[in-house]
SERO-4910 file (N, C-alpha, C, O; in steps of 0.05 Angstrom, whole numbers):
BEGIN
 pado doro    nc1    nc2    nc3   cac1   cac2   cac3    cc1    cc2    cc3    oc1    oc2    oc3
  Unk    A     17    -24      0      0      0      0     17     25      0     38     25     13
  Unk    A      9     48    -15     27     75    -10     24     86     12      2     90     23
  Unk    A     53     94     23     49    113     54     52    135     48     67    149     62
  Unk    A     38    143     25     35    174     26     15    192     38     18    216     42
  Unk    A     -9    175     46    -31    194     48    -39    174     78    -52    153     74
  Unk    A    -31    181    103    -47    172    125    -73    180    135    -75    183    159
  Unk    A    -93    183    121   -109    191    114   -142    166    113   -149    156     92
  Unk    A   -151    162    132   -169    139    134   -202    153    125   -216    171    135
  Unk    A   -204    132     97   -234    150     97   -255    123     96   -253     99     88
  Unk    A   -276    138    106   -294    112    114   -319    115     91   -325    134     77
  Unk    A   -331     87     92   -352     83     75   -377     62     73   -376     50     95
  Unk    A   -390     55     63   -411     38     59   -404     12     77   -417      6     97
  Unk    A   -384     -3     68   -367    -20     71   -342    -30     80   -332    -52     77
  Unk    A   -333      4     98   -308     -1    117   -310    -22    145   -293    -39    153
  Unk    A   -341    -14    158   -336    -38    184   -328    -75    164   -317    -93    175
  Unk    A   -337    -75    135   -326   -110    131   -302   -109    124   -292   -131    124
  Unk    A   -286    -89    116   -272    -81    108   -247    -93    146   -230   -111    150
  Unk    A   -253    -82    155   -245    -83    182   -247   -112    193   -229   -127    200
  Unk    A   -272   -117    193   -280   -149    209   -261   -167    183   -240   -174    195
  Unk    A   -260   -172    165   -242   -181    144   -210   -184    147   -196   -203    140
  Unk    A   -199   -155    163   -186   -143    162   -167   -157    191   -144   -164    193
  Unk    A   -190   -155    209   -177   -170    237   -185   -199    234   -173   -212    252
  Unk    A   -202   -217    216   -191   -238    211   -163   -244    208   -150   -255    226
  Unk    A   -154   -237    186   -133   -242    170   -103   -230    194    -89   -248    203
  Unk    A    -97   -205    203    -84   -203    221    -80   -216    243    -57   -220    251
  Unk    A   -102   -225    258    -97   -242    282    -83   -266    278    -68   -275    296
  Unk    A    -90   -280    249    -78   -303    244    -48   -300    230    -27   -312    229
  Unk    A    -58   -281    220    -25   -283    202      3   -256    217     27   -255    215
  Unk    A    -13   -242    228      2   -214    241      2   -194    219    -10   -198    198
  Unk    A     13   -179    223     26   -144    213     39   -155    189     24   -152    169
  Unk    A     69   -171    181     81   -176    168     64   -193    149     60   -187    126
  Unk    A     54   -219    163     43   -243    147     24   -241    122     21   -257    103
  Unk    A     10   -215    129    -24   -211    124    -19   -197     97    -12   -173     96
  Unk    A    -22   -215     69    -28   -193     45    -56   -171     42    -77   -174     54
  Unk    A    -51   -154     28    -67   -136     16    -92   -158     -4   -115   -155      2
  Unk    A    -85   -173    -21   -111   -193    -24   -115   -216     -8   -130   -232    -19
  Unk    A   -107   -224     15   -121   -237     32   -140   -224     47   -159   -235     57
  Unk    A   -134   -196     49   -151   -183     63   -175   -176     59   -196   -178     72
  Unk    A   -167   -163     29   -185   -157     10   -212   -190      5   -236   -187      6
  Unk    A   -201   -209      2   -217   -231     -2   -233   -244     24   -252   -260     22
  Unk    A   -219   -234     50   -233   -240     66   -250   -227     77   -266   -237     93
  Unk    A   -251   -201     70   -269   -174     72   -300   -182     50   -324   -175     53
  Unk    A   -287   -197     29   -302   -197      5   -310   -168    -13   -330   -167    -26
  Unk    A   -298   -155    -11   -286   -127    -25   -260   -131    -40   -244   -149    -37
  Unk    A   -261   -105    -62   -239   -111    -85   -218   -100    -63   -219    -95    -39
  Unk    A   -198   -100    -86   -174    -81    -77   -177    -54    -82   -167    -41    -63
  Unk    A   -183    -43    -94   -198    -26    -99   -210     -6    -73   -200     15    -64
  Unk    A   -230    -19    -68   -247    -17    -50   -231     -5    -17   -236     14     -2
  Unk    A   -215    -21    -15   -194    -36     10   -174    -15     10   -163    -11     32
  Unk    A   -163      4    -19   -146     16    -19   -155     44    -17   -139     62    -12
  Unk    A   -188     50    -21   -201     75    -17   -195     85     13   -188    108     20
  Unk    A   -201     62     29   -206     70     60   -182     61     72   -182     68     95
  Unk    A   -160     48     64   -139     48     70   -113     48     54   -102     28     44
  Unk    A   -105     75     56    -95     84     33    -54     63     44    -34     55     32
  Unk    A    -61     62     70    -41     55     78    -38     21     91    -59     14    102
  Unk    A    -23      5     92    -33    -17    112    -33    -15    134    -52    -24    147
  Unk    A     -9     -3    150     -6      6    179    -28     14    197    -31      8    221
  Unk    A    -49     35    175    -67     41    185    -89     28    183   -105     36    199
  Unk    A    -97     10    170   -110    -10    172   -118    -26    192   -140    -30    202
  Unk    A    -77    -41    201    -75    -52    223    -78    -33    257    -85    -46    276
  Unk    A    -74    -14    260    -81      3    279   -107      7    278   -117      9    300
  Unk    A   -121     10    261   -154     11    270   -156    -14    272   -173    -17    290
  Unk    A   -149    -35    265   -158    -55    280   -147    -65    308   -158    -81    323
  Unk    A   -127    -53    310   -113    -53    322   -124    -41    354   -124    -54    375
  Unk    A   -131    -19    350   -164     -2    363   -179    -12    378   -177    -17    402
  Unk    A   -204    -20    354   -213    -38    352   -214    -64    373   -233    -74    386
  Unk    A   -187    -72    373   -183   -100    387   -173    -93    413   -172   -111    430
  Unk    A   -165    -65    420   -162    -66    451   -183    -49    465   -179    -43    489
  Unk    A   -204    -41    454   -225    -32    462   -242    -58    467   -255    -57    488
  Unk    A   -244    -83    453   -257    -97    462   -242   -116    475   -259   -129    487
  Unk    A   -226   -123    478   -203   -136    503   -222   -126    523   -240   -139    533
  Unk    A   -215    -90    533   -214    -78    547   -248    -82    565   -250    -82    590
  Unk    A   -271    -85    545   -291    -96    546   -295   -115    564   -306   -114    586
  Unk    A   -283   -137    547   -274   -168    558   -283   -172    587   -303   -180    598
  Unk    A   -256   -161    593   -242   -155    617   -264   -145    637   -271   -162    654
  Unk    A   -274   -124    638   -285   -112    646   -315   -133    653   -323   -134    676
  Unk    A   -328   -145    634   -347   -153    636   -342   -192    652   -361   -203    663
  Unk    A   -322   -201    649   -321   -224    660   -292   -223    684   -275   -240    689
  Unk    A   -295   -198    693   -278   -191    723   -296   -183    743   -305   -160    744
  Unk    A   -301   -204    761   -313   -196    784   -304   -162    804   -289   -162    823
  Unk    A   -317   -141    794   -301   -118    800   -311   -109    835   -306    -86    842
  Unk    A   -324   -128    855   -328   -132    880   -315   -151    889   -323   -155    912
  Unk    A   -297   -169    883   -284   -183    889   -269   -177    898   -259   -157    888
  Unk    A   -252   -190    932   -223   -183    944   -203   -170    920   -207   -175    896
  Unk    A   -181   -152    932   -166   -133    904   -151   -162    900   -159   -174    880
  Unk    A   -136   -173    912   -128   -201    901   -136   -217    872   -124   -224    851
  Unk    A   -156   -219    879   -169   -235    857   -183   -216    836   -188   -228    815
  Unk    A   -190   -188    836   -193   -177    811   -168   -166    802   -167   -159    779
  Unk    A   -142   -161    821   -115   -154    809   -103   -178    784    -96   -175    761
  Unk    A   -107   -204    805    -97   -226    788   -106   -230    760    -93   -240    742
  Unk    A   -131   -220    759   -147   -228    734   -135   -200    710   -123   -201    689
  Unk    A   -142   -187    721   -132   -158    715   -107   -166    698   -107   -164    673
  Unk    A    -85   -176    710    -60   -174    705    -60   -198    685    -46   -196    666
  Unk    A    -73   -218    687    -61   -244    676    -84   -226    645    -69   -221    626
  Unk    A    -99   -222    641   -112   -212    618    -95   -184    595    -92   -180    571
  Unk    A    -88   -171    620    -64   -146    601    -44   -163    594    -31   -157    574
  Unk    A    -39   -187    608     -8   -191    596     -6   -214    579     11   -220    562
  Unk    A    -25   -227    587    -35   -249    561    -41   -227    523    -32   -229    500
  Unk    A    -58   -210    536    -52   -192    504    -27   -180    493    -21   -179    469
  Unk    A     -7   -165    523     12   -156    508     27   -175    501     38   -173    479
  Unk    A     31   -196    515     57   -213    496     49   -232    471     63   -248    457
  Unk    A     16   -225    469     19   -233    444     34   -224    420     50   -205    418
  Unk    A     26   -246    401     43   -235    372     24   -209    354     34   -190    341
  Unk    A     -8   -215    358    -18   -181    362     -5   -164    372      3   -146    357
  Unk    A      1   -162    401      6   -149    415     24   -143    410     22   -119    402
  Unk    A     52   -151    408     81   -147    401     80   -127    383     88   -105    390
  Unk    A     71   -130    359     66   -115    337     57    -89    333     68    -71    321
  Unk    A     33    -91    346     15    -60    357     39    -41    367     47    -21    356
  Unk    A     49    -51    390     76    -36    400     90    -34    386     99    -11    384
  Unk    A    102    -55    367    125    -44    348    124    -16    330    138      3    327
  Unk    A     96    -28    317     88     -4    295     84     21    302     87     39    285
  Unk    A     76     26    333     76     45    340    105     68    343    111     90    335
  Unk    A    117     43    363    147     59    360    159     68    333    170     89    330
  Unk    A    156     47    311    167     53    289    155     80    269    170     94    254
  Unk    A    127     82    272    114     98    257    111    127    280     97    146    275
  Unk    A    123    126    300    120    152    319    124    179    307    110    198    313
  Unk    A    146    180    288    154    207    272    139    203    249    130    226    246
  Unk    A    129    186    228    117    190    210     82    197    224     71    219    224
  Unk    A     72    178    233     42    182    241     45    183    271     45    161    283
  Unk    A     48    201    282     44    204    313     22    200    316     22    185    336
  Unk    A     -2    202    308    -28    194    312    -40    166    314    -60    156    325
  Unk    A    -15    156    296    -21    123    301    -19    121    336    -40    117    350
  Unk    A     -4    122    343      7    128    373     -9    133    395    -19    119    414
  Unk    A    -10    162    386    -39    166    403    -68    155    403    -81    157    423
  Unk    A    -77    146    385   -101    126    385    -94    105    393   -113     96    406
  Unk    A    -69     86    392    -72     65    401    -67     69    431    -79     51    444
  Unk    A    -49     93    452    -53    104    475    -78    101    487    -85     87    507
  Unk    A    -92    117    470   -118    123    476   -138    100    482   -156    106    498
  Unk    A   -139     73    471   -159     55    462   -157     33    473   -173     14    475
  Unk    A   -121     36    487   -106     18    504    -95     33    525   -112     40    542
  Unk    A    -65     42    529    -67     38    558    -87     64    577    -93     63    600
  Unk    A    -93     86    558   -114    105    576   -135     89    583   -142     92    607
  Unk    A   -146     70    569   -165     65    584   -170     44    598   -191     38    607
  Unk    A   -138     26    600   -145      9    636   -130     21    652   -126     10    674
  Unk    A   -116     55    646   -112     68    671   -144     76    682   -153     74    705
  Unk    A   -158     87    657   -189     91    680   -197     71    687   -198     71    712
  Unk    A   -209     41    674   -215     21    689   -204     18    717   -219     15    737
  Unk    A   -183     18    719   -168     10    745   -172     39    763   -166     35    787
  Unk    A   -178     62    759   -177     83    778   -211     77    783   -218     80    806
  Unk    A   -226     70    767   -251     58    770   -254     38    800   -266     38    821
  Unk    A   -235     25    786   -249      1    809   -228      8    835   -231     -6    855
  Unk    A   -209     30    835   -196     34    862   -210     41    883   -213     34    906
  Unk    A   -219     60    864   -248     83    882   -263     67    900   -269     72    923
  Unk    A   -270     42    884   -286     31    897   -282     17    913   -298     12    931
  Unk    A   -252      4    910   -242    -21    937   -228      1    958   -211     -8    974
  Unk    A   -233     23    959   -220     34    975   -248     49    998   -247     50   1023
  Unk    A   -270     61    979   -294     59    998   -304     36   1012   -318     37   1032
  Unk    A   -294     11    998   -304    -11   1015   -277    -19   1041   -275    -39   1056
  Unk    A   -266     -4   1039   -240      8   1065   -218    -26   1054   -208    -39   1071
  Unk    A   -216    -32   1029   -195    -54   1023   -163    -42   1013   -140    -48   1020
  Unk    A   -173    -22    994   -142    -10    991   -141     23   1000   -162     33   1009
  Unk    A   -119     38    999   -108     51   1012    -92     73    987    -67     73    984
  Unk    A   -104     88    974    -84    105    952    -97    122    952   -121    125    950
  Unk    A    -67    148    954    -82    171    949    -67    180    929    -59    201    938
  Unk    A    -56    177    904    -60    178    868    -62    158    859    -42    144    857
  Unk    A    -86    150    850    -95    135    835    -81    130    798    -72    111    786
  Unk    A    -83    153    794    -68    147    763    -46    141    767    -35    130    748
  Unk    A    -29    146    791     -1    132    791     -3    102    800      9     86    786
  Unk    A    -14     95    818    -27     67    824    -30     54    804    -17     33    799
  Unk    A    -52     66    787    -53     52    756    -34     48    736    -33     27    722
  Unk    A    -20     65    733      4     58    721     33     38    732     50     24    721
  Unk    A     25     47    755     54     23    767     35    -12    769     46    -33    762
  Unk    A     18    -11    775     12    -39    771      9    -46    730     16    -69    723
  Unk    A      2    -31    715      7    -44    693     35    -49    687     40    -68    672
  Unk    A     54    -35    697     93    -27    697     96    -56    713    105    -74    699
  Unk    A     91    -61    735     91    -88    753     91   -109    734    110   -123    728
  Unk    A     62   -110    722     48   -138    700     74   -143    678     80   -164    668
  Unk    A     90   -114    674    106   -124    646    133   -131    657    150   -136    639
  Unk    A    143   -134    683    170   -145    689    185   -164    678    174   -178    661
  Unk    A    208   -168    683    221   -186    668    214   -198    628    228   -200    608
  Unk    A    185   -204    636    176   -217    614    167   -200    582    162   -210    560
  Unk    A    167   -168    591    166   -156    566    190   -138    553    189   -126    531
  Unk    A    213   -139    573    238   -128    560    244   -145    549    249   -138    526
  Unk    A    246   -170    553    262   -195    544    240   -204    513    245   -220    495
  Unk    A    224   -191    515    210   -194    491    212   -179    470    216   -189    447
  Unk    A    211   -155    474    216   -132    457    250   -142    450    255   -153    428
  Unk    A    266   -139    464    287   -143    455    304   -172    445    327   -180    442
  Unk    A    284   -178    444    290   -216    428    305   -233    445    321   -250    437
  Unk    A    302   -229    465    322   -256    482    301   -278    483    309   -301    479
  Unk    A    275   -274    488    260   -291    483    235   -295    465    223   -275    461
  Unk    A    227   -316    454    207   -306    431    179   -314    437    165   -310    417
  Unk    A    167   -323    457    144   -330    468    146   -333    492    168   -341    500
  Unk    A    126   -328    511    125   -330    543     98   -359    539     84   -365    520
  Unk    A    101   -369    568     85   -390    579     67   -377    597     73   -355    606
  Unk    A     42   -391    604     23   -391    617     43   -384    642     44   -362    654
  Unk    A     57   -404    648     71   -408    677     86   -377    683     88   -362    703
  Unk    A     93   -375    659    113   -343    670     97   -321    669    103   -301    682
  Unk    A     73   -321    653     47   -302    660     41   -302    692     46   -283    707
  Unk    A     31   -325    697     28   -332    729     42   -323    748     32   -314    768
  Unk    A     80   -326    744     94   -314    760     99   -288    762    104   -278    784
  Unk    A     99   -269    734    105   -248    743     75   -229    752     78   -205    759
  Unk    A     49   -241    749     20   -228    752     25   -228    782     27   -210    798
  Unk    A     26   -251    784     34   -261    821     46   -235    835     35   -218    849
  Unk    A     79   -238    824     95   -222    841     82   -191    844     82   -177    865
  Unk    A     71   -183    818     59   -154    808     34   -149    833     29   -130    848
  Unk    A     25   -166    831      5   -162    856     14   -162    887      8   -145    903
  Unk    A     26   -180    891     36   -180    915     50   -155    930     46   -148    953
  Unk    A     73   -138    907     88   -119    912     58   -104    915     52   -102    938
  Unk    A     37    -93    893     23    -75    893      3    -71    925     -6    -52    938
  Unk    A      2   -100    928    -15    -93    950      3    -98    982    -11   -102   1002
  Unk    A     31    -99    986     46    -99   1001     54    -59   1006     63    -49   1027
  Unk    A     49    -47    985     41    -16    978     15    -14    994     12    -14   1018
  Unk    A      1    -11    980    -26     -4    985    -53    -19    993    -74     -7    992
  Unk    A    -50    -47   1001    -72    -53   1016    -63    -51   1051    -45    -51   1067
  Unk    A    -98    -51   1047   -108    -35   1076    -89    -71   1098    -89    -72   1122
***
């Protein structure tokens, strides 16, 4: 696709365009995913596919969007958010970090860093769609374990951010920087574990 025009225009046919679109990425990634697989799994020409996305990057970032808005959903809807902080931290954590180390996930971050000087905007929407909004989720549900007298914070947005900083220890430098090329269930477990434990050795009551 040409990266001349970052420029997303929508139409009749952009949401299949999209649902098509995150087919084909989830299975194949950023790199894997042609311009007519996409196109064919959309069931739109190329044509069509190249009106509303003049670029592929941006393609994959609205889907990209897209897919951490409804993560974010997810989460939200099958996390007991009255539950001891224990057990909605744990869930909390093992769900952010099961997405970031995916091979979605990996990617989203990559493209971002890489496209930061050409489309800063890529950036900021994916900010926006991801981590702004499980810093509100989580200032959400602080408010609330803290009227029920369980935790103990008085900045919340910093709270929120050091427990997502906690969830990525060990296991997402070593990722980004290729020492390792997949994490296990088990090392999800360990470092969600430790992330909670420190967090609420801080701040529970």
């Amino acid at each position: 696709m040409n990266d001349a025009s970052p420029i997303v225009r929508k139409g009749r046919k952009f949401d299949q365009v999209l649902e098509g679109a995150r087919a084909v990425f989830m299975v194949d990634g950023f790199e894997g995913a042609s311009v007519d697989d996409i196109a064919k799994q959309a069931g739109v020409s190329k044509a069509t596919l190249y009106s509303y996305f003049p670029d592929k990057r941006l393609l994959f970032m609205e889907v990209a969007n897209l897919e951490c808005a409804r993560q974010s959903q997810d989460a939200v809807d099958n996390i007991d958010m009255s539950a001891p902080p224990r057990d909605v931290l744990c869930q909390a954590g093992r769900h952010f970090l099961r997405f970031l180390t995916s091979k979605f996930g990996q990617q989203v971050f990559r493209i971002c860093v890489a496209e930061s000087d050409r489309f800063p905007e890529i950036g900021r929407a994916f900010y926006k769609s991801g981590p702004e909004r499980m810093r509100a989720e989580m200032r959400e549900y602080f408010t609330a374990s803290i009227a029920r007298g369980e935790l103990k914070i008085d900045d919340l947005t910093l709270a929120a951010d050091q427990f997502g900083e906690l969830c990525k220890a060990d296991i997402w430098p070593r990722l980004m920087f290729g020492v390792i090329s997949s994490v296990s269930d088990e090392d999800i477990e360990r470092v969600v574990e430790g992330a909670v434990e420190t967090f609420l050795a801080r701040y529970g009551v």
